[in-house]
N, C-alpha and C positions, 0 to 999 in steps of 0.2 A: 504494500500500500504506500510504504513512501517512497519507493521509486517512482508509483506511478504519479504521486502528488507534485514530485518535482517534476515530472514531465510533463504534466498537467502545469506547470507554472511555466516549462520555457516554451509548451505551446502558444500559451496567452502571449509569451514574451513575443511572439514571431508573428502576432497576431492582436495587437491592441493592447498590450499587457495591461494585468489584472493584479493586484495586491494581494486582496483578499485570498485568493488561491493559491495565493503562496504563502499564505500565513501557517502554516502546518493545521493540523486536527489538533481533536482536544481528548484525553483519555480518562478526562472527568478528575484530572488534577492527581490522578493516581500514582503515578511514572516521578520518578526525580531524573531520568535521563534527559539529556542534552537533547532538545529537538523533537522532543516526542510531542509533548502538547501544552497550551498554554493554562491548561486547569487549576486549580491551587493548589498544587505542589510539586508541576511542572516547568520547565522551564523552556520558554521562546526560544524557539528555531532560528535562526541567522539568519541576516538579509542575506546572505553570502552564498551560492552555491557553485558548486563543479559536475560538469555533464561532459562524460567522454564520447564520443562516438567513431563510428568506421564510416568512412567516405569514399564514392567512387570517381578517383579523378579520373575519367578517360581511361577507363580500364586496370586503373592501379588503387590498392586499397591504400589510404591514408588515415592516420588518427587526428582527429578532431577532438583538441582539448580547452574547453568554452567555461569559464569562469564570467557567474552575471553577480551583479549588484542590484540591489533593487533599491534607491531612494527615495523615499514618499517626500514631497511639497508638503510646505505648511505656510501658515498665515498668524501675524504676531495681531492679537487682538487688545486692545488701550480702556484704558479707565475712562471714566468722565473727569469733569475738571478743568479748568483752564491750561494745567500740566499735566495731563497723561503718562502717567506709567502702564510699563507693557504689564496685564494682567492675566495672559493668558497664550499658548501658541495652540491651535487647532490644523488639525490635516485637511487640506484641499482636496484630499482624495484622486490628486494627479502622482502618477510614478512615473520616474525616469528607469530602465536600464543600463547600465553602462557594463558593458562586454570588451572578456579582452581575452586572448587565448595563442594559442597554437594549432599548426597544420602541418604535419609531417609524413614522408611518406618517404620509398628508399631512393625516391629519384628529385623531390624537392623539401621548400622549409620556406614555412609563413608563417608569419606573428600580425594578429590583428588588434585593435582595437575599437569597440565601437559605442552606438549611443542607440536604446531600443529597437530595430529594425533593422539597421545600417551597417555595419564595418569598415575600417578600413585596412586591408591588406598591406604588406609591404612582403616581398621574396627575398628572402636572405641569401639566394644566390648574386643577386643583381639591382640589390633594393630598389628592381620597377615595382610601381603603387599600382591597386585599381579599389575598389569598393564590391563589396558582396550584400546581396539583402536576404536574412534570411525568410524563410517560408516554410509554415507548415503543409505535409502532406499525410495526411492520416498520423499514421505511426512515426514517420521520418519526418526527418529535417533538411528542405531544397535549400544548396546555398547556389545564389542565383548572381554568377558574375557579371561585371559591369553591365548593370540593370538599366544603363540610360544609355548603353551602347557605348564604344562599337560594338557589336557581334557578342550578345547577353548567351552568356551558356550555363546550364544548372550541373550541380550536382548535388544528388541522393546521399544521405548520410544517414546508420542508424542507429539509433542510440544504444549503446554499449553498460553508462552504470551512469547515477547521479546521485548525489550526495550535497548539506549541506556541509558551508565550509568554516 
C-alpha cells in the first residue's frame, strides 16, 4: 500500500499535483514508525521522496532515479490595528514540485532538475541541455523529450520501488 500511495502521489505529480495524496494514510495513530501515518502517535511522512524506475531509451534499458519535493504555498494573515502583526500563516492549498535526479544507462549519463511537470536535462557526456515533460501513462511514467520540439520523442519508464526520503 505505500508503494502504491507514493505512486499515486508522483502520478498526480505528472498530472496537476495533489498534496493531499501525498500526505500518507492514517493507522489511527497506532504505529510510532516513521511514515506510517499521521494519527496520535504516529509520525508524518516527508515531503521528500525517491522513485526509481527502468526506462527505454531506444532500445536500451536505463535507470531513472527521481527525487521530488513537494512544497505547499502559504499566506501570512495580520491582526487588526493601525500596526498589524503577523497572527497567523494559512496554506493556499497550491504545491510546487521540485524534481531533480539521474538517468543512467551503459551507453549514457543525465542529471536533471526540474519544477512540477518540466525538467531540465543536461548529458554528462557533452553537457548538450534539452527539457523533458513528464507524463502519466497508466502504470508508467512517458518522459517526453523536447516537448516544444525539434522532433519530441517519449520514453516509457516503469516504476521499479519508491520510498519516502
Amino acid at each position: 500500500m505505500f508503494r502504491l500511495r507514493l505512486y499515486l502521489c508522483l502520478l498526480s505529480l505528472v498530472s496537476q499535483l495533489m498534496l493531499t495524496g501525498c500526505g500518507g494514510g492514517s493507522d489511527g495513530g497506532n504505529s510510532k514508525n516513521t511514515g506510517t501515518g499521521a494519527g496520535n502517535g504516529g509520525t508524518p511522512p516527508s515531503n521528500n521522496a525517491r522513485f526509481e524506475f527502468t526506462c527505454d531509451l531506444g532500445g536500451i534499458d536505463a535507470t531513472l532515479v527521481m527525487n521530488v519535493e513537494a512544497v505547499s504555498d502559504s499566506g501570512v494573515v495580520f491582526g487588526a490595528g493601525p500596526n498589524p502583526e503577523i497572527s497567523g500563516v494559512v496554506s493556499t492549498g497550491s504545491v510546487t514540485y521540485y524534481t531533480s535526479g539521474t538517468v543512467t544507462s551503459p551507453t549514457a549519463a543525465y542529471i536533471f532538475t526540474g519544477e512540477n511537470n518540466f525538467a531540465d536535462f543536461t548529458d554528462l557526456s557533452n553537457s548538450s541541455r534539452f527539457r523533458v515533460q513528464w507524463m502519466a501513462d497508466g502504470e508508467n511514467l512517458i518522459m517526453l523529450v523536447n516537448p516544444f520540439g525539434p522532433g519530441p520523442s517519449n520514453h516509457n519508464c516503469t516504476l521499479d520501488s519508491a520510498g519516502y526520503v
